[in-house]
C-alpha positions as CSV (number, residue, x, y, z in Angstrom):
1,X,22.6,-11.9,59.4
2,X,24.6,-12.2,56.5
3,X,22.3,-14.8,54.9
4,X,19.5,-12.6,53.9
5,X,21.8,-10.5,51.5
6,X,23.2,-13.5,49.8
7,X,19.8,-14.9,49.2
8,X,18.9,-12.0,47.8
9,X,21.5,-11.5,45.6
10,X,21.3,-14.9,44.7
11,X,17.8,-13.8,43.5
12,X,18.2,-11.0,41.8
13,X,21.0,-12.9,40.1
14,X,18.4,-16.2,38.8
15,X,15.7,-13.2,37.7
16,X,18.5,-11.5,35.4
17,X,19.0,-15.0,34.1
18,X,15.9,-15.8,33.5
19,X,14.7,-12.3,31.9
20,X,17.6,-12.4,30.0
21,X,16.6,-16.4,28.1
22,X,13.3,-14.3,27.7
23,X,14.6,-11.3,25.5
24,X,17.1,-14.2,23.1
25,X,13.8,-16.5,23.0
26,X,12.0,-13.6,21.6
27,X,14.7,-12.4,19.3
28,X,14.8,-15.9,18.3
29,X,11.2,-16.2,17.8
30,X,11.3,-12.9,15.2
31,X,14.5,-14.2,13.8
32,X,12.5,-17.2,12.2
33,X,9.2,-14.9,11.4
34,X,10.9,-13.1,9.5
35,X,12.7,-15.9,7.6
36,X,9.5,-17.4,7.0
37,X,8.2,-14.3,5.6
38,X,11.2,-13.7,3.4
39,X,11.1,-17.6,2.3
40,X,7.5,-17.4,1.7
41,X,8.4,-14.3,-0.6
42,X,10.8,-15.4,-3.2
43,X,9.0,-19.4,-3.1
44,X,5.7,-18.0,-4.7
45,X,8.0,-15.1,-7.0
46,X,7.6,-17.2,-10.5
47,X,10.7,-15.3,-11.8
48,X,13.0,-15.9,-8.8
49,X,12.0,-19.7,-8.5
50,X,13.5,-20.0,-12.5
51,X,16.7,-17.8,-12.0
52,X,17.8,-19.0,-9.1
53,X,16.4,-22.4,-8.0
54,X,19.0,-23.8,-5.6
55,X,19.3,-20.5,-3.2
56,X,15.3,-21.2,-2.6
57,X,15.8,-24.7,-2.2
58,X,18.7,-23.8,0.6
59,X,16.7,-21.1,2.3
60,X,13.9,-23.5,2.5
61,X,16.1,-26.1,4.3
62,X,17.7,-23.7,6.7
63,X,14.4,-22.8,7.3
64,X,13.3,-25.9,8.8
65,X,16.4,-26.0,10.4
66,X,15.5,-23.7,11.9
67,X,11.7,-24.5,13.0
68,X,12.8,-28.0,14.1
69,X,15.7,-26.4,16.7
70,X,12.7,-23.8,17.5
71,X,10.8,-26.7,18.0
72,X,12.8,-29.3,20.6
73,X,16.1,-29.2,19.6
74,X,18.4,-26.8,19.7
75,X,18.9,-23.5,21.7
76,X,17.5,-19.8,20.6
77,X,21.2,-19.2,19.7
78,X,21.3,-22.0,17.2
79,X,17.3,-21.3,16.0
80,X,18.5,-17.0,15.5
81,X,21.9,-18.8,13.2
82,X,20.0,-20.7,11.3
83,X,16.9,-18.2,10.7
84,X,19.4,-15.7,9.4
85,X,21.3,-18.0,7.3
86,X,17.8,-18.2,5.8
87,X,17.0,-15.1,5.5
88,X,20.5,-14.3,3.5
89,X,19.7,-17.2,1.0
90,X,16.2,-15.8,0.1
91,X,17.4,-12.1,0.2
92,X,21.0,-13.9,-2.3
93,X,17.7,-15.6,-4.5
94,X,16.0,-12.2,-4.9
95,X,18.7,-10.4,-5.7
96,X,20.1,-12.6,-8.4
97,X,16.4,-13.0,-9.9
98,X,16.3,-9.2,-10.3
99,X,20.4,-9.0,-12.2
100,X,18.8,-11.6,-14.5
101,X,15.4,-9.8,-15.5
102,X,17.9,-6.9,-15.4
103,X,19.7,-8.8,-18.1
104,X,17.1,-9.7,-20.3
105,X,15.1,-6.5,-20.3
106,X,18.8,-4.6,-21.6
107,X,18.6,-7.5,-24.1
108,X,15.6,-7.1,-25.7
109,X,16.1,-3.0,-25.3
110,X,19.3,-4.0,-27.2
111,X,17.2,-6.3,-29.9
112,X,14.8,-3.4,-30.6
113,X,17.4,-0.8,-30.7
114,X,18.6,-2.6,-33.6
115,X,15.5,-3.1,-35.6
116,X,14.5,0.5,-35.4
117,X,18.3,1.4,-36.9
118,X,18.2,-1.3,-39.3
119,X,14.6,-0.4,-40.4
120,X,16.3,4.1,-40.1
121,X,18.8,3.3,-42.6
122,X,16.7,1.2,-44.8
123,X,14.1,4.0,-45.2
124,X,17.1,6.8,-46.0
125,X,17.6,4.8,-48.8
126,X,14.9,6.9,-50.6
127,X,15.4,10.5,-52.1
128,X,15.5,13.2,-49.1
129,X,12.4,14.7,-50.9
130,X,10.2,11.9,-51.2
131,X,11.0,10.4,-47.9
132,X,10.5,14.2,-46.4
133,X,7.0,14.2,-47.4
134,X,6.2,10.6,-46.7
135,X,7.2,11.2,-43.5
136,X,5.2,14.4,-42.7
137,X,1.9,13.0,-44.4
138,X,2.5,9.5,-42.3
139,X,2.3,11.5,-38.8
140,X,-0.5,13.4,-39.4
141,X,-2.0,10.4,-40.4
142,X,-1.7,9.1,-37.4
143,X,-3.6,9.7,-34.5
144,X,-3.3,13.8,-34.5
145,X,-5.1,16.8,-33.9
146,X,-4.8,20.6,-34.9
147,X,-5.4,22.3,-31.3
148,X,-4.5,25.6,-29.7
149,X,-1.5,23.4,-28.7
150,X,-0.4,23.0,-32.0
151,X,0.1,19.2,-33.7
152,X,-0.8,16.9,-31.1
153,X,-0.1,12.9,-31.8
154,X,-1.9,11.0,-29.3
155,X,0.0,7.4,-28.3
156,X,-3.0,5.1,-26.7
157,X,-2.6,2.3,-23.9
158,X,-2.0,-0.4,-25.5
159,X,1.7,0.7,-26.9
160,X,2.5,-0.4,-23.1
161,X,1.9,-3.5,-20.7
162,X,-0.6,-2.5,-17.8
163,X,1.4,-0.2,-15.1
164,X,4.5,-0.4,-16.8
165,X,6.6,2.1,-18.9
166,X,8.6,0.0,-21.2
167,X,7.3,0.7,-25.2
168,X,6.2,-2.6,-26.6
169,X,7.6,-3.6,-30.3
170,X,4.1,-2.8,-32.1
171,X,5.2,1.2,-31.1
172,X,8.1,0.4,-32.8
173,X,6.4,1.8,-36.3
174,X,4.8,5.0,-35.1
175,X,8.0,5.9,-33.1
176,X,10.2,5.6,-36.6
177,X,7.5,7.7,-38.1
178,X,8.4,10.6,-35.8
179,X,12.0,10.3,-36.1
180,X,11.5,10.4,-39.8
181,X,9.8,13.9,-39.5
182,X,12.2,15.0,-37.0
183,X,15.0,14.1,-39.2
184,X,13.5,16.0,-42.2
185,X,12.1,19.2,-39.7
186,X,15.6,19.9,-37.9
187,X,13.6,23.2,-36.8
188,X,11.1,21.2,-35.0
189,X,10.8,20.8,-31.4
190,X,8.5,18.4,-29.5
191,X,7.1,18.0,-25.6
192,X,6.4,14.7,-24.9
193,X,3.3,14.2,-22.4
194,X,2.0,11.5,-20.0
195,X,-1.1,10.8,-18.5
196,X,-2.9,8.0,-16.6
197,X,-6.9,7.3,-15.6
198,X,-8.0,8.1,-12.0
199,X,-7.5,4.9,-10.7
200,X,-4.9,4.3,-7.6
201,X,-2.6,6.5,-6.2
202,X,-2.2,10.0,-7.5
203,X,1.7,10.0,-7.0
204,X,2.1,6.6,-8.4
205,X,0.2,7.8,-11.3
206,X,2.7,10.9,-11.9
207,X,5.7,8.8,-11.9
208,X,4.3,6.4,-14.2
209,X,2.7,8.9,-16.7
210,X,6.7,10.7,-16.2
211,X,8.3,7.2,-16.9
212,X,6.3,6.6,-20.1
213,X,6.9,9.7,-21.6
214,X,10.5,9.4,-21.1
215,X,10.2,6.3,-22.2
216,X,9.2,7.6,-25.6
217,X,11.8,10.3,-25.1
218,X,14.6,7.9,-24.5
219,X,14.0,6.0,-27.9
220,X,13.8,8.8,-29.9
221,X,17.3,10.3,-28.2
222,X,18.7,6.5,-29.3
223,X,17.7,6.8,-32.5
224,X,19.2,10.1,-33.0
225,X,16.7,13.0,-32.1
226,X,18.9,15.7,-30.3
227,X,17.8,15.9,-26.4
228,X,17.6,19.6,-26.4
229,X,14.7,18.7,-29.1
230,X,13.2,16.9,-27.0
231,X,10.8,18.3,-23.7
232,X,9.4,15.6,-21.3
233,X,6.3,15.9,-19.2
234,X,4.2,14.5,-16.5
235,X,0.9,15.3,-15.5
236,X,-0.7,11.6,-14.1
237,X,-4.3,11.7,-13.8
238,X,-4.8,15.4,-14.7
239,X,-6.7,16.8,-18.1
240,X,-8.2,13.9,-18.7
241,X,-10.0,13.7,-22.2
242,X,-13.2,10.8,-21.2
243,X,-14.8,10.2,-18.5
244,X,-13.0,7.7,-15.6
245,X,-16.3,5.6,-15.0
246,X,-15.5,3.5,-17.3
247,X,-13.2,1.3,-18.7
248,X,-13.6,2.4,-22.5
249,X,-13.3,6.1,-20.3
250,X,-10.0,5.3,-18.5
251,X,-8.7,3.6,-21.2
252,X,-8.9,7.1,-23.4
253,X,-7.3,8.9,-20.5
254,X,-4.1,6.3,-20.5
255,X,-2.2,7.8,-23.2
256,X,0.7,9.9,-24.2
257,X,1.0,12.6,-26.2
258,X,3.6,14.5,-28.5
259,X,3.0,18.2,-29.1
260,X,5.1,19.5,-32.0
261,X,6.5,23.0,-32.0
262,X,5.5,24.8,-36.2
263,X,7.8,24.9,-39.0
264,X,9.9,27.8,-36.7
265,X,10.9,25.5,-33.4
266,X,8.3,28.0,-31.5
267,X,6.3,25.1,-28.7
268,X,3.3,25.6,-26.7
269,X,3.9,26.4,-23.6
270,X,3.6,23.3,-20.9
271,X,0.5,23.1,-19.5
């Protein structure tokens, strides 16, 4: 009589056993997907395979560690180990790719920062009168407008790599001009204003028409324009000034502009 219970304990006990090898094989199993994924990530990254060469190369080996163990060799223990060992080395990779772009980009920020003071101090060399005017007949020879708005300077596209907001060098000119007439108009204010084309994501275009504007922002601040000069904007896709159908269209509504206050510090209000 007693027989039947132990069997069926003894049952119940080989079915716990064996769901339980089921649950760590499939742990084990997603364990080494998502190395592979993470592997496969930082191998085709161009910038992480050139900063940091030998954590690929290691991730890659524990990789197929891992596969061959997955394979016939070892147990879902030993495949899980070696998966996340991979997994770290890819994630140790990324993360010292990114200090290193980190590194250059505060580098060449550094570079530039330089050039525009060198270039500052070179043109106060001339009388404050002279240099007062040249500076106010240089930005409205640029690419302004009178509007209701006031003095508007208009800062196209190409003053920034596609969907990025760092200023390239070749801005490095017209931003020295507007320092120049701030410097010489202390009464002046000025709102800077972003704004993207219609195409992709309407939030994604807000930040990035935000970040380019401060972008100008910040390098004027560097160079010595007060902050509380200084108004910054966003407004992505809206008000745009061509047509988005095509690209000579969207490339017109890419742009950011400066609105300066009059001779008084009064600015238009923000649209």
């Amino acid at each position: 009589m007693n027989r039947i219970p132990s069997i069926f304990s003894a049952g119940l006990l080989l079915c716990s056993i064996g769901l339980h090898g089921c649950a760590v094989h499939q742990s084990s199993e997603k364990a080494l997907q998502d190395a592979n994924a993470d592997f496969q990530k930082v191998k085709d990254n161009t910038n992480v395979l050139r900063s940091a060469p030998r954590d690929v190369i290691r991730a890659g080996e524990l990789l197929a560690r891992a596969e061959r163990m997955s394979g016939y060799v070892g147990s879902s223990e030993d495949v899980s180990h070696y998966a996340y060992l991979s997994s770290r080395y890819s994630a140790i990779a990324a993360e010292h790719s990114q200090l290193l772009l980190n590194q250059e980009k505060l580098a060449r920020l550094e570079l530039e920062r330089q050039r525009l003071q060198l270039a500052l101090r070179e043109a106060k060399l001339a009388s404050a009168q002279q240099q007062g005017k040249w500076a106010e007949d240089q930005v409205i020879s640029l690419s302004t407008q009178q509007s209701e708005r006031g003095l508007v300077m208009t800062l196209g596209d190409m003053l920034f790599d596609t969907g990025r907001a760092e200023l390239k060098s070749s801005a490095n000119r017209t931003v020295l001009k507007v320092v120049q007439f701030l410097q010489f108009n202390p009464k002046r204010v000025i709102r800077i204003e972003g704004y993207t084309d219609s195409t992709g994501d309407s939030q994604e275009n807000l930040k990035l028409s935000r970040d380019r504007a401060q972008a100008v922002a910040d390098v004027l601040a560097d160079l010595g324009i007060e902050d509380e000069r200084i108004q910054v904007e966003g407004y992505g896709d809206q008000f745009p000034v061509d047509g988005n159908t095509s690209e000579r269209g969207r490339a017109q509504n890419r742009r950011v502009e400066i609105v300066f206050s009059d001779e008084k510090g009064r600015l238009s209000p923000a649209r």
